[in-house]
FIFILO-820170 format. One record per atom (N, C-alpha, C): x, y, z. Coordinates in steps of 0.2 Angstrom, whole numbers, plus 5000, padded with zeros to 4 digits. Layout:
XYZ
...
//
This chain:
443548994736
443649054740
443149104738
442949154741
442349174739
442649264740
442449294737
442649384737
441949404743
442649464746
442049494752
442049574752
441749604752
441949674754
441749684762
442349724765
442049724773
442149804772
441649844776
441749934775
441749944783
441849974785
442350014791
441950074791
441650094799
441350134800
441650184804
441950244801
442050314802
442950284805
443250274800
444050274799
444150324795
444750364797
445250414793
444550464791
444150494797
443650554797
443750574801
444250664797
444150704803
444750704806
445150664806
445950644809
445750614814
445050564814
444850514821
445150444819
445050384823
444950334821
445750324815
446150314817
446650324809
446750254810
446750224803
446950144803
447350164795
447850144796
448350164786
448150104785
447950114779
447650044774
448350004773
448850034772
449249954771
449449944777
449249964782
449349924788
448849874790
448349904786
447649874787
447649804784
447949824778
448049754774
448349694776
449149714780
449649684780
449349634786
448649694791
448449644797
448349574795
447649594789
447449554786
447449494784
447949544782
448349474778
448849404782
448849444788
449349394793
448849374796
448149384795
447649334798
447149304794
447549274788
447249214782
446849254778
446849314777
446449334772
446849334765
446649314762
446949334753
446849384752
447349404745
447049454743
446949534742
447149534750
446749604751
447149674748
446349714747
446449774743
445949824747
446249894747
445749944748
445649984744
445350024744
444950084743
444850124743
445150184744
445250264748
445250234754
445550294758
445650264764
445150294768
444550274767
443950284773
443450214773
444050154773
444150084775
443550044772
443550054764
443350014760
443949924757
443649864761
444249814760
443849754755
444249754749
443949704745
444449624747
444349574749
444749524752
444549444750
444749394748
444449344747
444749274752
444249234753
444349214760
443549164759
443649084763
442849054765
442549084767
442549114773
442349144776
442549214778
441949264780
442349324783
441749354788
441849354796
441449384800
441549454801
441049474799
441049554805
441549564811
441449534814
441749514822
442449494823
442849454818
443249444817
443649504814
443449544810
443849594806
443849644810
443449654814
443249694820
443949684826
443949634826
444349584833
445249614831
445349594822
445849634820
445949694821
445349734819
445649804818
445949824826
445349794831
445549794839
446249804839
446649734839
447249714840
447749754836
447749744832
448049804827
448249874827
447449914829
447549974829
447149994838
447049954842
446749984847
445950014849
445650014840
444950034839
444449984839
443950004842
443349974842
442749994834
442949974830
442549984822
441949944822
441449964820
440949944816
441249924810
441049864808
441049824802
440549804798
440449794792
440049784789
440149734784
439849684782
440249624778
440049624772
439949614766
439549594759
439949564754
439649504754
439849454749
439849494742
440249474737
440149504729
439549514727
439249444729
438649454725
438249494730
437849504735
437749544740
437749634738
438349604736
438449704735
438349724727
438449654722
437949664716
437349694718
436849634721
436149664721
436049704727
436449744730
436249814732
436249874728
436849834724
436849894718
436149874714
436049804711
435249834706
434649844712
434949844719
434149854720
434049934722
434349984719
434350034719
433550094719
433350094724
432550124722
432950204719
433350224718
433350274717
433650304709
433550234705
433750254697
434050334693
433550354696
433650424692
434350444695
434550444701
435050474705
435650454702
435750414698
436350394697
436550424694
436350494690
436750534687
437250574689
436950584697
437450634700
437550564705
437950534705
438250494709
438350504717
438750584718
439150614723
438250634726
437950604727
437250624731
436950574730
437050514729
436650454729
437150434735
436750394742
437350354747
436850284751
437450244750
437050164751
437250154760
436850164762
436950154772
436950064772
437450054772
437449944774
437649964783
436949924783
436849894790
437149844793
437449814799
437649764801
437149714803
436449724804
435849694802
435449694798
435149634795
434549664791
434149684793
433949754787
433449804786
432949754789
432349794790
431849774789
431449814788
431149804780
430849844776
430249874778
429849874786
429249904788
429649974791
430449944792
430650004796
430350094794
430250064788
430250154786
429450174785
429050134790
428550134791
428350194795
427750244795
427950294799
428350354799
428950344795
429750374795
429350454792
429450484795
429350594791
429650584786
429450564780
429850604776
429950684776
429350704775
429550784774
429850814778
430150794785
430650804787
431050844784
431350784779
431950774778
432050784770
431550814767
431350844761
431850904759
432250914753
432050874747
432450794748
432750794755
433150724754
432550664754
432550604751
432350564750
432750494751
432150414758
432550374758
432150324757
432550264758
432050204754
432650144755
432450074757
432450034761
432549984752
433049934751
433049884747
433549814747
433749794744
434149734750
434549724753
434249744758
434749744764
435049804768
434849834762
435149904763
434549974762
434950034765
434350094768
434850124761
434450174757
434750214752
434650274752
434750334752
434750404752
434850444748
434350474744
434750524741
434650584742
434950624742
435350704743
435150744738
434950774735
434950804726
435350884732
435350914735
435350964734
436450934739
436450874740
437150864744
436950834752
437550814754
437450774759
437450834765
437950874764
438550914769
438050954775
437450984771
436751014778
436250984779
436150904779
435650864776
435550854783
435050844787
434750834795
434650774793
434850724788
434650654786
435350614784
435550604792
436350564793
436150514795
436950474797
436950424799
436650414807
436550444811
436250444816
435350434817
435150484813
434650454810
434350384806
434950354802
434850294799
434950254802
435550264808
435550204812
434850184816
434450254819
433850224821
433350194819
433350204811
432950194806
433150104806
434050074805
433850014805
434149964812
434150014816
434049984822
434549944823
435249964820
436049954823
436250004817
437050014820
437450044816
437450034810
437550094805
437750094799
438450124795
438350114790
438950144787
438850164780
439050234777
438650254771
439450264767
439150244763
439650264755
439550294748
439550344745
439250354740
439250304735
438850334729
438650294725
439350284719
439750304720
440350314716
440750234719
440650264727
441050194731
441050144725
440250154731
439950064729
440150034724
440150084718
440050054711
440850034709
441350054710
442050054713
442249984715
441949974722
442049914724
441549864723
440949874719
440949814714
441349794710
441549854707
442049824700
442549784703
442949804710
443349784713
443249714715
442749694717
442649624718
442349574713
442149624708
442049594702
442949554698
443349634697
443849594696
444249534700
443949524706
444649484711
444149424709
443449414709
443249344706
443449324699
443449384695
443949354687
444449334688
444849354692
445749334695
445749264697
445049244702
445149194704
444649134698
444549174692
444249114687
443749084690
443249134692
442449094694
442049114698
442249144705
441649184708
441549154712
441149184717
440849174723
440249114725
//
């Protein structure tokens, strides 16, 4: 069985989209998933399972909650090497200003070919596995360098989580392969 993180695009934001995580779970769980565990409730799901499609967690949260969600999937390791593929080292001191965009396709690393940075200066982005990364130094909250924009950048929806998440539900999925004595 293999650990998965699936992240949920723009649930319990704003009092939109509301999906309760242990309803979230109990979905889940009645549709063969092991395991499952959240996050904070802005629909971070650590889950283990052979497989685990976008499409299918999507299909649940349909019938469940009546919403139509973007899904994003990532394997343990997956969401390992987003974490060391971090072009943004330095950032990780202030965490709350580093934020990882997972795409539901893969990036393609010309994408940011062209891209104005200076636009969007002092924010800075940068493309690494599989994922677009952002950092903020000055904060996310007036930044003209959202999700909207990054969706165009990788050319389908996105979903961002700080660098706190992320690091969060690695540990999470790190722990749920020690549970299971082996790993992915």
């Amino acid at each position: 069985m293999t650990v998965w993180v699936a992240l949920l695009r723009g649930v319990n934001v704003g009092g939109h989209n509301k999906v309760p995580m242990a309803e979230l779970r109990a979905a889940l769980n009645a549709d063969g998933f092991d395991d499952v565990a959240t996050y904070i409730a802005s629909g971070n799901v650590v889950l283990r399972a052979p497989a685990c499609e976008p499409e299918r967690v999507r299909g649940i949260i349909a019938g469940a909650f009546g919403l139509d969600i973007p899904v994003v999937v990532r394997s343990a390791d997956q969401l390992r090497a987003a974490v060391e593929a971090n072009p943004f080292p330095q950032a990780v001191e202030t965490p709350k200003f580093l934020y990882c965009y997972f795409t539901t396709v893969p990036v393609d690393h010309a994408a940011l070919d062209g891209f104005d940075h200076g636009r969007f200066a002092p924010d800075r982005v940068a493309t690494g596995a599989g994922e677009i990364y952002a950092h903020y130094p000055d904060g996310m909250a007036r930044s003209k360098l959202d999700n909207s924009v990054l969706d165009r950048v990788a050319g389908a929806p996105t979903t961002a989580r700080n660098w706190n998440t992320v690091l969060n539900l690695r540990e999470m999925a790190a722990e749920a392969e020690a549970e299971e004595g082996g790993g992915s």
